[in-house]
mmCIF entry with sequence, helices, sheets and N, C-alpha, C, O atoms, coordinates in Angstrom:
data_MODEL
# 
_entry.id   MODEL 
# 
_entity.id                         1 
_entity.type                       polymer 
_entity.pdbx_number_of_molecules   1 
# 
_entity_poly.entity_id                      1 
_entity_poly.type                           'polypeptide(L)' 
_entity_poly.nstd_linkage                   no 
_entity_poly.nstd_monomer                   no 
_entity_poly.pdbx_seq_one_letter_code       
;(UNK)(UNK)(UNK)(UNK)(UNK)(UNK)(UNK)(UNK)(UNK)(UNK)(UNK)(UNK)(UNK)(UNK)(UNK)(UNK)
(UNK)(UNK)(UNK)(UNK)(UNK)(UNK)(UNK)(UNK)(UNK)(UNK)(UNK)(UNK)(UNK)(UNK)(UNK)(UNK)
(UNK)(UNK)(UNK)(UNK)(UNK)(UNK)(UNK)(UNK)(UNK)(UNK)(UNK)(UNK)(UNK)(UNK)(UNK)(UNK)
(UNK)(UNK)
;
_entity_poly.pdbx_seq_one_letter_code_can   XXXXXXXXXXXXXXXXXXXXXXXXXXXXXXXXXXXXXXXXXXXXXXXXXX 
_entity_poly.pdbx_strand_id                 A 
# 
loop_
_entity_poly_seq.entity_id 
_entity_poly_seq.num 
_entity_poly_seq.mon_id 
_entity_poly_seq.hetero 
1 1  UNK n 
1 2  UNK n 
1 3  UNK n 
1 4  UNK n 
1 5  UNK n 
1 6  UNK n 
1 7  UNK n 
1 8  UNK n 
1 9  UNK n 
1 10 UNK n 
1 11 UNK n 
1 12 UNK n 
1 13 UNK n 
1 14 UNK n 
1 15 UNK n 
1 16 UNK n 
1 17 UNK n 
1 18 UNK n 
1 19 UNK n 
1 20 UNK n 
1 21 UNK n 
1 22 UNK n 
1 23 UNK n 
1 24 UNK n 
1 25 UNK n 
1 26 UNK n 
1 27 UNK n 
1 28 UNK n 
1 29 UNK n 
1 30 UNK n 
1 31 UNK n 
1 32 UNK n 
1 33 UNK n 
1 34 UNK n 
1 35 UNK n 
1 36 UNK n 
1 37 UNK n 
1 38 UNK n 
1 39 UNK n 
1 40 UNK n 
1 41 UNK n 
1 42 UNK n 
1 43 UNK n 
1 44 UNK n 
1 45 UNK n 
1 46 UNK n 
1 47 UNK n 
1 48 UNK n 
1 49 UNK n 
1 50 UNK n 
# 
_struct_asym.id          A 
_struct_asym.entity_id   1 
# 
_struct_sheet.id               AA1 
_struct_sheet.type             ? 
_struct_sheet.number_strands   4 
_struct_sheet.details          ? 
# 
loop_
_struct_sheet_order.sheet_id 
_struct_sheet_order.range_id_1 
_struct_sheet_order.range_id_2 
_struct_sheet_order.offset 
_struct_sheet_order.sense 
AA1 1 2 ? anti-parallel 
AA1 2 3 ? anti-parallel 
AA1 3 4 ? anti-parallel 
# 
loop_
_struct_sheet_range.sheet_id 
_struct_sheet_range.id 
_struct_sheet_range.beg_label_comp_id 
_struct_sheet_range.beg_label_asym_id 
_struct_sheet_range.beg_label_seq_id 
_struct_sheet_range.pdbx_beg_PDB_ins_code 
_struct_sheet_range.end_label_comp_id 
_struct_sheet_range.end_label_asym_id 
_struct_sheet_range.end_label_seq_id 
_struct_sheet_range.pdbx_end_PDB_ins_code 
_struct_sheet_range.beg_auth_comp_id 
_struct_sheet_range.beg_auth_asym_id 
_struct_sheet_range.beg_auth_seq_id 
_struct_sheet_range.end_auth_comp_id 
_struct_sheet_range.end_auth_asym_id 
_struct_sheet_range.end_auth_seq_id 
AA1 1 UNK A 20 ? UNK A 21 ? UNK A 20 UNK A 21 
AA1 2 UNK A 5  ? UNK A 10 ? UNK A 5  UNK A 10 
AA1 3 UNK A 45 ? UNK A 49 ? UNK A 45 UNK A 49 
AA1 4 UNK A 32 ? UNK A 34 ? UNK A 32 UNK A 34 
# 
loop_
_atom_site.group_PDB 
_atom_site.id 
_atom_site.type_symbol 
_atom_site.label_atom_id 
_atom_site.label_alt_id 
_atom_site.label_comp_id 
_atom_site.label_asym_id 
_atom_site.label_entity_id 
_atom_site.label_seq_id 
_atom_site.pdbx_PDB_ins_code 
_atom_site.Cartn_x 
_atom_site.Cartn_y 
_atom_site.Cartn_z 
_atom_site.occupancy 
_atom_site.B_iso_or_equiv 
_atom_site.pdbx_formal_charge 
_atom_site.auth_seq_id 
_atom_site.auth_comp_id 
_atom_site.auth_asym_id 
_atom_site.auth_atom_id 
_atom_site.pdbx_PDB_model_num 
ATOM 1   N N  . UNK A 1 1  ? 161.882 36.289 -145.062 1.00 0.00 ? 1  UNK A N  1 
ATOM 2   C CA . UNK A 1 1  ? 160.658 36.575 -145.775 1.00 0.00 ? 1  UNK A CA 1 
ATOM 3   C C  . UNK A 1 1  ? 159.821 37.555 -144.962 1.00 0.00 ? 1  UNK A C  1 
ATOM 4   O O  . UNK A 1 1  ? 159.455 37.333 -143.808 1.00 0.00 ? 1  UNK A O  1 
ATOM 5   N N  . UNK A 1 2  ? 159.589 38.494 -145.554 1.00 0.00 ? 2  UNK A N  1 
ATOM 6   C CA . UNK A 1 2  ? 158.584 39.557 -144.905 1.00 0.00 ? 2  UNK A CA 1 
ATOM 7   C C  . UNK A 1 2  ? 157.140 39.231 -144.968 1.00 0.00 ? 2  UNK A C  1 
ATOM 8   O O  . UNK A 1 2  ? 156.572 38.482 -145.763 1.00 0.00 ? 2  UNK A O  1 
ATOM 9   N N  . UNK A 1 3  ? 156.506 40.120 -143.713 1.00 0.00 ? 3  UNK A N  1 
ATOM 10  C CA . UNK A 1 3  ? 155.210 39.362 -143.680 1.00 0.00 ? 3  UNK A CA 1 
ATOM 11  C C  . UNK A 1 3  ? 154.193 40.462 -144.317 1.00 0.00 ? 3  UNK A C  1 
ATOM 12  O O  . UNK A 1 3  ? 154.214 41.582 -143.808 1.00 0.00 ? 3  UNK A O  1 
ATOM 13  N N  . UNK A 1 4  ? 153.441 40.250 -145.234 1.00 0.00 ? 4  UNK A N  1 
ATOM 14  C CA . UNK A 1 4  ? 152.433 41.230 -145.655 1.00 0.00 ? 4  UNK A CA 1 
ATOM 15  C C  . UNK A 1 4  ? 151.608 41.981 -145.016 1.00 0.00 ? 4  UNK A C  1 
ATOM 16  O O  . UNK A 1 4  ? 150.999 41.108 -144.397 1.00 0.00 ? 4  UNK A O  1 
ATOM 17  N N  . UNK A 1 5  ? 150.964 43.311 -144.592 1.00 0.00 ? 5  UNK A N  1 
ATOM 18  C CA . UNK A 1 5  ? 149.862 43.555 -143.933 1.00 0.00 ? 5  UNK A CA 1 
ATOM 19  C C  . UNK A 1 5  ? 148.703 44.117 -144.832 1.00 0.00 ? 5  UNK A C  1 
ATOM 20  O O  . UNK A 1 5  ? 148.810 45.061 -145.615 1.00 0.00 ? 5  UNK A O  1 
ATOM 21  N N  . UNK A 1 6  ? 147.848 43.553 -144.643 1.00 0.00 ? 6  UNK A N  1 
ATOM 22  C CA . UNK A 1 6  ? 146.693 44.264 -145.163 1.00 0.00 ? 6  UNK A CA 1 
ATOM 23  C C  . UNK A 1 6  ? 145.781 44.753 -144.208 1.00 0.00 ? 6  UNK A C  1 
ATOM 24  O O  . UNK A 1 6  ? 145.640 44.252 -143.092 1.00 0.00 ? 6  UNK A O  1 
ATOM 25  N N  . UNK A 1 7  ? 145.171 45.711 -144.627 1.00 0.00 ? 7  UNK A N  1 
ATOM 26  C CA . UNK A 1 7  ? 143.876 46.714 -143.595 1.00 0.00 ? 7  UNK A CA 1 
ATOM 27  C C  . UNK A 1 7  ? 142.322 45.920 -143.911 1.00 0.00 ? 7  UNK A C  1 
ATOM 28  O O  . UNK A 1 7  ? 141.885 45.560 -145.004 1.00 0.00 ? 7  UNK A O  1 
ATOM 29  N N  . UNK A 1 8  ? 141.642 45.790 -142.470 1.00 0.00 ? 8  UNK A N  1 
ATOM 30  C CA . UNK A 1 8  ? 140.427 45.827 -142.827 1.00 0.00 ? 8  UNK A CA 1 
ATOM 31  C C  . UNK A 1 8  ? 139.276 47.111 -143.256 1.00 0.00 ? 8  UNK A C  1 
ATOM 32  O O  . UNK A 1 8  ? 139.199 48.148 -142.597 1.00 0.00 ? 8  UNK A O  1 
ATOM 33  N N  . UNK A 1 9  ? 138.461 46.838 -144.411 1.00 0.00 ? 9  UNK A N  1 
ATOM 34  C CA . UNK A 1 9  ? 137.751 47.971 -144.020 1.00 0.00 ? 9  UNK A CA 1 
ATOM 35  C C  . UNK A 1 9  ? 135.978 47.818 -144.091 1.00 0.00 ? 9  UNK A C  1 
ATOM 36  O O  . UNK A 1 9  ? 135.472 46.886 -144.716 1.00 0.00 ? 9  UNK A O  1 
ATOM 37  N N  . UNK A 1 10 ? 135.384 48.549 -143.584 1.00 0.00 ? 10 UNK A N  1 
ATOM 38  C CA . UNK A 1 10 ? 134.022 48.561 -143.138 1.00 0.00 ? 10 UNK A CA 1 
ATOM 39  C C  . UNK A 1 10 ? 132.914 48.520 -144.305 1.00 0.00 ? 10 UNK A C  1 
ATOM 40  O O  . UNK A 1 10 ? 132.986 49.518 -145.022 1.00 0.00 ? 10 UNK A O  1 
ATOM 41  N N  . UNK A 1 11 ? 132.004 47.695 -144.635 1.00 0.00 ? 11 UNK A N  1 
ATOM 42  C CA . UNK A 1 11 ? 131.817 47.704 -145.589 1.00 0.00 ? 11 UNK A CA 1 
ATOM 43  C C  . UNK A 1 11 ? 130.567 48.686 -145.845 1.00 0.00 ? 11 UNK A C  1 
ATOM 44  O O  . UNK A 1 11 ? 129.932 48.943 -146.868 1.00 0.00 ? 11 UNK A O  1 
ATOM 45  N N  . UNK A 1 12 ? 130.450 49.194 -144.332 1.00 0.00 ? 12 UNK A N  1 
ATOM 46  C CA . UNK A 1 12 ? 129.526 50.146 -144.606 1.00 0.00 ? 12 UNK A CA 1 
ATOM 47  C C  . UNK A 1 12 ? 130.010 51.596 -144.694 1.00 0.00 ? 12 UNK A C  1 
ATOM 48  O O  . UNK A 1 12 ? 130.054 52.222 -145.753 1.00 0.00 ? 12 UNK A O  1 
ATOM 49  N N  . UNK A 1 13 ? 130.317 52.010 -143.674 1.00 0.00 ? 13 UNK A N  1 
ATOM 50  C CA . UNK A 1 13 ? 131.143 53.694 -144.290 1.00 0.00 ? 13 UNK A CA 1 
ATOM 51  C C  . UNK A 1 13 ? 132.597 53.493 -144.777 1.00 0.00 ? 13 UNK A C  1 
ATOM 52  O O  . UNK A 1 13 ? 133.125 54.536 -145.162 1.00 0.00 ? 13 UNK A O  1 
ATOM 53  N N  . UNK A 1 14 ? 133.251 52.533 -144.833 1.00 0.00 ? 14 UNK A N  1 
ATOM 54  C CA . UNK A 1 14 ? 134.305 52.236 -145.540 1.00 0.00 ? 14 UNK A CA 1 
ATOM 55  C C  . UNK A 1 14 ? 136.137 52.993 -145.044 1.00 0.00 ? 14 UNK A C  1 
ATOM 56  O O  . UNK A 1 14 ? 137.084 53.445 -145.688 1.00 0.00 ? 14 UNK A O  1 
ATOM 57  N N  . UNK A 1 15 ? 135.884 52.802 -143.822 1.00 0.00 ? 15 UNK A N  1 
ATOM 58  C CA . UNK A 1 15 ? 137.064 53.520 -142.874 1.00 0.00 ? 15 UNK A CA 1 
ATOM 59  C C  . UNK A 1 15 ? 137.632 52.175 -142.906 1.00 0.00 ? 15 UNK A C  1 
ATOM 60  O O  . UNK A 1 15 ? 136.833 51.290 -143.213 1.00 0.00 ? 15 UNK A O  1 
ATOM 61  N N  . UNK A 1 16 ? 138.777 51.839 -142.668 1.00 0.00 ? 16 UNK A N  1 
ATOM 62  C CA . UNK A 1 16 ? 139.802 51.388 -142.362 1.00 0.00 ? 16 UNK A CA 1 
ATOM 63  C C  . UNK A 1 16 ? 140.494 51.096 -141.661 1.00 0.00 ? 16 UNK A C  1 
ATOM 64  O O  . UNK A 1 16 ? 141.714 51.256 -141.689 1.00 0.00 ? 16 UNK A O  1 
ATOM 65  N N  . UNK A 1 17 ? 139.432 50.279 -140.370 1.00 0.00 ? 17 UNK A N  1 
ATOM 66  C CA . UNK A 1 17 ? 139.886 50.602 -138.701 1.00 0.00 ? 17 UNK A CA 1 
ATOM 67  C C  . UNK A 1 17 ? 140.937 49.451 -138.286 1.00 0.00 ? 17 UNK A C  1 
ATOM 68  O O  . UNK A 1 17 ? 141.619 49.645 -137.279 1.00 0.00 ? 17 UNK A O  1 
ATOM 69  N N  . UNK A 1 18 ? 141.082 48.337 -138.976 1.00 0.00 ? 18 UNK A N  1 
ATOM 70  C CA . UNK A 1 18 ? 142.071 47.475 -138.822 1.00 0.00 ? 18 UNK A CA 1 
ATOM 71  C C  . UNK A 1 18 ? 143.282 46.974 -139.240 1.00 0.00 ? 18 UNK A C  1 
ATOM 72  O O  . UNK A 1 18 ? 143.378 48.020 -139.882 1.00 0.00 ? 18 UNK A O  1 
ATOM 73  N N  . UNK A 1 19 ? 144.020 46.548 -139.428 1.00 0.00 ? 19 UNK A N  1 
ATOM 74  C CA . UNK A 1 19 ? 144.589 45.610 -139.851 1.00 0.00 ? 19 UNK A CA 1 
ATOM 75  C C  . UNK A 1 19 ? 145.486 44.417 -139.448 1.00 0.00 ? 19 UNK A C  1 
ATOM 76  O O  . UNK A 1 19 ? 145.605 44.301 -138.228 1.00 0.00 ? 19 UNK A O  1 
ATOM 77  N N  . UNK A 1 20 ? 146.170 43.468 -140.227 1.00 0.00 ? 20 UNK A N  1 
ATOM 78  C CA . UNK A 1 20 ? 146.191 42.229 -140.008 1.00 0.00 ? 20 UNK A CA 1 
ATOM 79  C C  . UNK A 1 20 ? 147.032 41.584 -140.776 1.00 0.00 ? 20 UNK A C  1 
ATOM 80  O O  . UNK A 1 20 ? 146.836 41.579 -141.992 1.00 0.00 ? 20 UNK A O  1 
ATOM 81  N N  . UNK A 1 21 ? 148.090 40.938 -140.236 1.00 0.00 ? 21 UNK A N  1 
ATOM 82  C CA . UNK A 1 21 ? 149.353 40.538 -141.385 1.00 0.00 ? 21 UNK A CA 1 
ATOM 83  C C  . UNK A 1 21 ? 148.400 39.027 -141.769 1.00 0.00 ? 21 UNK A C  1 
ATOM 84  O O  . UNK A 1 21 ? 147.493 38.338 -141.302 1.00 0.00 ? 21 UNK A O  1 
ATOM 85  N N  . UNK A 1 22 ? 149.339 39.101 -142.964 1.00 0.00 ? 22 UNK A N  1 
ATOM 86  C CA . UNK A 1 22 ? 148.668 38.150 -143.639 1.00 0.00 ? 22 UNK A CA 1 
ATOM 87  C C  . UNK A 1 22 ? 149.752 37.224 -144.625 1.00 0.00 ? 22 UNK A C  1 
ATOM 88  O O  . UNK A 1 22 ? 150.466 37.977 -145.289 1.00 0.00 ? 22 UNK A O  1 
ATOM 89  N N  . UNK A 1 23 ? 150.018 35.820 -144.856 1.00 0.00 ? 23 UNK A N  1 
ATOM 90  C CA . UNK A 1 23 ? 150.454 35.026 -145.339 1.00 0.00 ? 23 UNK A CA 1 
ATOM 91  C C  . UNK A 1 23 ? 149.681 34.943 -147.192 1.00 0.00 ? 23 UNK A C  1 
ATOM 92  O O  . UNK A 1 23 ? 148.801 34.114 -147.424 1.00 0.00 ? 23 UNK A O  1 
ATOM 93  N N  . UNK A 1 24 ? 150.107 35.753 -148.130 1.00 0.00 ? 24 UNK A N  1 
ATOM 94  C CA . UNK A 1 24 ? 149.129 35.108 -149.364 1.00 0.00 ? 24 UNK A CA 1 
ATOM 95  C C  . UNK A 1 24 ? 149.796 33.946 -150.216 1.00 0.00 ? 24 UNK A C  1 
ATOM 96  O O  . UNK A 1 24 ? 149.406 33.809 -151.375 1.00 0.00 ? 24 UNK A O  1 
ATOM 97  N N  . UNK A 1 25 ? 150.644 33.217 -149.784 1.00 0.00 ? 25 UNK A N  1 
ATOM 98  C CA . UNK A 1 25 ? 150.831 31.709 -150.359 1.00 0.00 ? 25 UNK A CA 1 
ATOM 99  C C  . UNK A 1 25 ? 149.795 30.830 -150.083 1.00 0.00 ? 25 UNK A C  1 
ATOM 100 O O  . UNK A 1 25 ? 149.646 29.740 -150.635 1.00 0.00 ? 25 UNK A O  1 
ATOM 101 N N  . UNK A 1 26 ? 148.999 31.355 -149.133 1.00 0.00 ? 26 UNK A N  1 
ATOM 102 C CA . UNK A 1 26 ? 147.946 30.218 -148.418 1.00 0.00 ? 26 UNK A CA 1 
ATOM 103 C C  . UNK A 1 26 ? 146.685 30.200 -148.866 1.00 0.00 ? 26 UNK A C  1 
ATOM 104 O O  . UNK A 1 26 ? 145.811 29.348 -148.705 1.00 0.00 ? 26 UNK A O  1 
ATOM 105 N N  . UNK A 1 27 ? 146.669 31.236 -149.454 1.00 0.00 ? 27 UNK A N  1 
ATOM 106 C CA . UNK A 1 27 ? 145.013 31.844 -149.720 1.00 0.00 ? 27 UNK A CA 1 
ATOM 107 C C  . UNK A 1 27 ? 144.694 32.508 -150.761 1.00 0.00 ? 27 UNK A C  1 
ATOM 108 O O  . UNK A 1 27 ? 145.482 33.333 -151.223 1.00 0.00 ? 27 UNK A O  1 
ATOM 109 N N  . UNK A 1 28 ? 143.292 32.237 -151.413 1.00 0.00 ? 28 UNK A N  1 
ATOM 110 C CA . UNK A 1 28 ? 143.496 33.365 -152.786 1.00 0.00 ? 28 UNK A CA 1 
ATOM 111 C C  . UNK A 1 28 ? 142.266 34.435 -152.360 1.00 0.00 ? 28 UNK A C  1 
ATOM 112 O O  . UNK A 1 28 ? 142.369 35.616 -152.691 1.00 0.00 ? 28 UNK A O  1 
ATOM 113 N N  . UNK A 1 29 ? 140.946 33.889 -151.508 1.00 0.00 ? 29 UNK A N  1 
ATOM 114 C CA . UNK A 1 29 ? 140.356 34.709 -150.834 1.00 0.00 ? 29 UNK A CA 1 
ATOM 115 C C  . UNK A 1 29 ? 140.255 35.472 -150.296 1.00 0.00 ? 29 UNK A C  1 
ATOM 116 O O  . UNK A 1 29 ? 141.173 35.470 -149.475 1.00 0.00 ? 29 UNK A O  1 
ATOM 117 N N  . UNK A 1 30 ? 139.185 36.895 -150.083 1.00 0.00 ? 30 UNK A N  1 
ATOM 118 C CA . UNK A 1 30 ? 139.687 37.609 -149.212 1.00 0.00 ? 30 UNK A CA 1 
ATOM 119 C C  . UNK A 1 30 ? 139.305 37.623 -147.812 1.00 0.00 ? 30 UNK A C  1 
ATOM 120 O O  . UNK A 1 30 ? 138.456 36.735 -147.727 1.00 0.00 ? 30 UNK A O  1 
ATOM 121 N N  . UNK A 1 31 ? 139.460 38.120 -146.723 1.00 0.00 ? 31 UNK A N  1 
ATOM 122 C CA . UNK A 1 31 ? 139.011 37.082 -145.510 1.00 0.00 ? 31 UNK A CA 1 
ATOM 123 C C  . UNK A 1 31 ? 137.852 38.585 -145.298 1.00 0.00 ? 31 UNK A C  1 
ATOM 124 O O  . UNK A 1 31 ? 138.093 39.751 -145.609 1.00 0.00 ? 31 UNK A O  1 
ATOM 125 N N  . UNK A 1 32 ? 136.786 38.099 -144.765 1.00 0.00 ? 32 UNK A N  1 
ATOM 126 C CA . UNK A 1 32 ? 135.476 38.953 -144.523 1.00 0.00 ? 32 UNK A CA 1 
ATOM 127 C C  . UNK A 1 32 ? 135.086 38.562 -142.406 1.00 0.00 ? 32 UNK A C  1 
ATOM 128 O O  . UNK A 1 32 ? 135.058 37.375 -142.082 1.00 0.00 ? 32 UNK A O  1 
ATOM 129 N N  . UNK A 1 33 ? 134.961 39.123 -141.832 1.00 0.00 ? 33 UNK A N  1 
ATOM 130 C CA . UNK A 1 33 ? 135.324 39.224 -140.574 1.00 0.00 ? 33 UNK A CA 1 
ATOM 131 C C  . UNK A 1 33 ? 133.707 40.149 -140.443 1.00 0.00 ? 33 UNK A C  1 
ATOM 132 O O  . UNK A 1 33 ? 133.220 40.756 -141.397 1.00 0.00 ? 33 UNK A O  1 
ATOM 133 N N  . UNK A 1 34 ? 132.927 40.051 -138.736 1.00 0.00 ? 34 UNK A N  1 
ATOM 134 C CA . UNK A 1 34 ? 132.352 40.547 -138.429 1.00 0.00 ? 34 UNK A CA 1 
ATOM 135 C C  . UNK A 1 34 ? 132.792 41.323 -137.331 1.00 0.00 ? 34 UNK A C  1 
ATOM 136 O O  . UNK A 1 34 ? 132.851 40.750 -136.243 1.00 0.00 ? 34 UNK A O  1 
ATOM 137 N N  . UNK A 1 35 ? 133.292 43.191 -137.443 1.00 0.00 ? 35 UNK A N  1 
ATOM 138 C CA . UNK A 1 35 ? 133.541 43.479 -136.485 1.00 0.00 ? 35 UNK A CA 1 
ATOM 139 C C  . UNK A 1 35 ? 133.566 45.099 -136.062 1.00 0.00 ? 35 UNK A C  1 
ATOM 140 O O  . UNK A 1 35 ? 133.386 45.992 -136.890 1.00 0.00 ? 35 UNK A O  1 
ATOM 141 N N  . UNK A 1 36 ? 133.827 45.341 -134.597 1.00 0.00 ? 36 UNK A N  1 
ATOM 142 C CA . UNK A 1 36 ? 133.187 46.524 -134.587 1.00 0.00 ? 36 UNK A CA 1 
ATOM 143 C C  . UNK A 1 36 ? 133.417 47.739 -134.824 1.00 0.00 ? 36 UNK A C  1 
ATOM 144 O O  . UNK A 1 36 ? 134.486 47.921 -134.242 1.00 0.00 ? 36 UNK A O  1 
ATOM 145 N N  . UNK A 1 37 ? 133.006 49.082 -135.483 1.00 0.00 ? 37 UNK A N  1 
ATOM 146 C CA . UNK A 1 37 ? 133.208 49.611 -136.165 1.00 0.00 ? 37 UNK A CA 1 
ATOM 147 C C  . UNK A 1 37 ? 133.172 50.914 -135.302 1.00 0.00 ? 37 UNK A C  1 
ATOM 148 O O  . UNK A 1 37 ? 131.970 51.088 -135.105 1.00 0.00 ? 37 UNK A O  1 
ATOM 149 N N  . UNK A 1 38 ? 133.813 51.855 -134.726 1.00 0.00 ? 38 UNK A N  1 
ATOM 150 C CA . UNK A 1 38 ? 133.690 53.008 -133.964 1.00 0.00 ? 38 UNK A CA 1 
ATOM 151 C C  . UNK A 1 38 ? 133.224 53.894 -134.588 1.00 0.00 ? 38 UNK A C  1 
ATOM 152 O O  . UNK A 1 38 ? 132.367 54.482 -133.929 1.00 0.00 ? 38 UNK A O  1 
ATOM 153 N N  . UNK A 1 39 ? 133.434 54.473 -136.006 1.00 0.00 ? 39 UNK A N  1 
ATOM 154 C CA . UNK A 1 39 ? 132.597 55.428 -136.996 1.00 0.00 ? 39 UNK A CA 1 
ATOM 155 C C  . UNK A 1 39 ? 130.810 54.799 -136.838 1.00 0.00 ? 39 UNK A C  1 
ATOM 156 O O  . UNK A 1 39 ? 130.009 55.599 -136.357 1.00 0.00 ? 39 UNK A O  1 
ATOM 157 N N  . UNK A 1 40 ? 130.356 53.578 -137.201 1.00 0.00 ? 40 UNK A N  1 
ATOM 158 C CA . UNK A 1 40 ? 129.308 53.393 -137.184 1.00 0.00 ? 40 UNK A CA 1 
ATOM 159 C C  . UNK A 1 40 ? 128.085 52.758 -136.048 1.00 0.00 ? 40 UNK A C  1 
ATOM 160 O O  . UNK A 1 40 ? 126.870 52.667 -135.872 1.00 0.00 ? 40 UNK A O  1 
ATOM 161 N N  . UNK A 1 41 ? 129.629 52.356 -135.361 1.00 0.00 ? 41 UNK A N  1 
ATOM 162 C CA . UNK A 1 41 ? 129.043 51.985 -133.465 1.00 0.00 ? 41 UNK A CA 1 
ATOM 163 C C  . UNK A 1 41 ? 128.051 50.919 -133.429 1.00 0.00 ? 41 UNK A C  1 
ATOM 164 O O  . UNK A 1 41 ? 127.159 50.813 -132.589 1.00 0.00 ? 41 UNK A O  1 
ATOM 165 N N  . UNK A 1 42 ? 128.281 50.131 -134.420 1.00 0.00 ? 42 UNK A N  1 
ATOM 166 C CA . UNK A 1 42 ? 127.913 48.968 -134.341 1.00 0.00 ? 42 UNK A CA 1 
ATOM 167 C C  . UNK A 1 42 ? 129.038 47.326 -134.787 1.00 0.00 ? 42 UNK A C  1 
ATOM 168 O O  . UNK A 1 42 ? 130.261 47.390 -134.917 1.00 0.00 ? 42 UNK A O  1 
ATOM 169 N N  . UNK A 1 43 ? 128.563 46.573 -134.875 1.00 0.00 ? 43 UNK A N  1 
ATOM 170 C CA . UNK A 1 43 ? 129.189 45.273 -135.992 1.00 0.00 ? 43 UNK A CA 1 
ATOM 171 C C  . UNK A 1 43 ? 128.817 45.315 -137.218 1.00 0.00 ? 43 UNK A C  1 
ATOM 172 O O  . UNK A 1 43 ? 127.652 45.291 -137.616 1.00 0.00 ? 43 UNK A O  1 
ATOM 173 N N  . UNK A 1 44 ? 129.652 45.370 -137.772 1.00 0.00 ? 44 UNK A N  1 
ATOM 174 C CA . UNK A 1 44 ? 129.797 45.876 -138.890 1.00 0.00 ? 44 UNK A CA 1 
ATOM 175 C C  . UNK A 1 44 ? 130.557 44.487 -140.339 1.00 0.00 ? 44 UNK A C  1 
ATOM 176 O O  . UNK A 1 44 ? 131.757 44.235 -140.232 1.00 0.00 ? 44 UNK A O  1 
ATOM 177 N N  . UNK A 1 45 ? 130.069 44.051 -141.047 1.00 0.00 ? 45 UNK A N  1 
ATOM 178 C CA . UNK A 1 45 ? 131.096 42.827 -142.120 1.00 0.00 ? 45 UNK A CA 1 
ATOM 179 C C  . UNK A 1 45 ? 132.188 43.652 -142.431 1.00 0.00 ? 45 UNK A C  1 
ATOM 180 O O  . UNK A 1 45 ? 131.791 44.439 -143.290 1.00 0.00 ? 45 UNK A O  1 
ATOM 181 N N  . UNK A 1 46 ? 133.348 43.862 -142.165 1.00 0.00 ? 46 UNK A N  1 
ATOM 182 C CA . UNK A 1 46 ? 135.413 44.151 -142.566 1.00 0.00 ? 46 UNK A CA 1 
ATOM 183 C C  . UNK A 1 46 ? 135.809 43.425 -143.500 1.00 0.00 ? 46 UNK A C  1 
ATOM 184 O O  . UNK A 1 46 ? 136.255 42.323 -143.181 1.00 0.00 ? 46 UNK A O  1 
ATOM 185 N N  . UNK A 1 47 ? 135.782 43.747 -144.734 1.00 0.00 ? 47 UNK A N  1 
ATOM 186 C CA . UNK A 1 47 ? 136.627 42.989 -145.786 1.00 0.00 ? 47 UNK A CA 1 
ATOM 187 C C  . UNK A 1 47 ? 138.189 43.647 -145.569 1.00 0.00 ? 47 UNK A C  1 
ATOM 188 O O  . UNK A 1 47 ? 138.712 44.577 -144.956 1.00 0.00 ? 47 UNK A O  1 
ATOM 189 N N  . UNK A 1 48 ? 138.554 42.608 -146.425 1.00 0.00 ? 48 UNK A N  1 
ATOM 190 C CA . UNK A 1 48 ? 139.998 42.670 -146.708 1.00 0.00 ? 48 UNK A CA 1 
ATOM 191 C C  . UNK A 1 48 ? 140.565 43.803 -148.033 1.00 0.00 ? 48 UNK A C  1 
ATOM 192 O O  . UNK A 1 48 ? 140.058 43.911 -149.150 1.00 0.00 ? 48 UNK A O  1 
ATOM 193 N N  . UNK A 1 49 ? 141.555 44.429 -147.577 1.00 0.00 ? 49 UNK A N  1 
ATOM 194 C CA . UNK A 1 49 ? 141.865 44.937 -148.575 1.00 0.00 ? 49 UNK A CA 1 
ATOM 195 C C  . UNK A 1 49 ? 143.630 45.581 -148.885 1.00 0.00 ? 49 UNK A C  1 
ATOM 196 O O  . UNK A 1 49 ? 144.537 45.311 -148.098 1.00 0.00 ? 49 UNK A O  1 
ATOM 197 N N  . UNK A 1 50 ? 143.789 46.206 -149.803 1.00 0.00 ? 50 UNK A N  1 
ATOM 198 C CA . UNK A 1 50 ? 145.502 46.014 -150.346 1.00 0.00 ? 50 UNK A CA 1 
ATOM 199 C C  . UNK A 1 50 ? 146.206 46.910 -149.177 1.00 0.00 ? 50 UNK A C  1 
ATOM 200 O O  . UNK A 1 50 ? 147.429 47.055 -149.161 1.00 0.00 ? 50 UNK A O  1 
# 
């Protein structure tokens, strides 16, 4: 079974600085993370995305 990855992205300028494998049998949510953002040089809320 392969493992999914999805990217985080910034919910303020909306770059795409992370990502993060992810299990979706487990979860229907998307996971929202506080973290730091080098475009905006602060902490920043990272949603989840495809």
């Amino acid at each position: 079974m392969a493992v999914k990855k999805s990217a985080l992205a910034c919910s303020v300028c909306g770059s795409r600085n992370y990502s993060k494998s992810v299990n979706d049998g487990q979860r229907t949510e998307r996971l929202e993370i506080k973290k730091f953002c080098k475009y905006c040089q602060k902490h920043t809320l990272h949603k989840e995305t495809k």
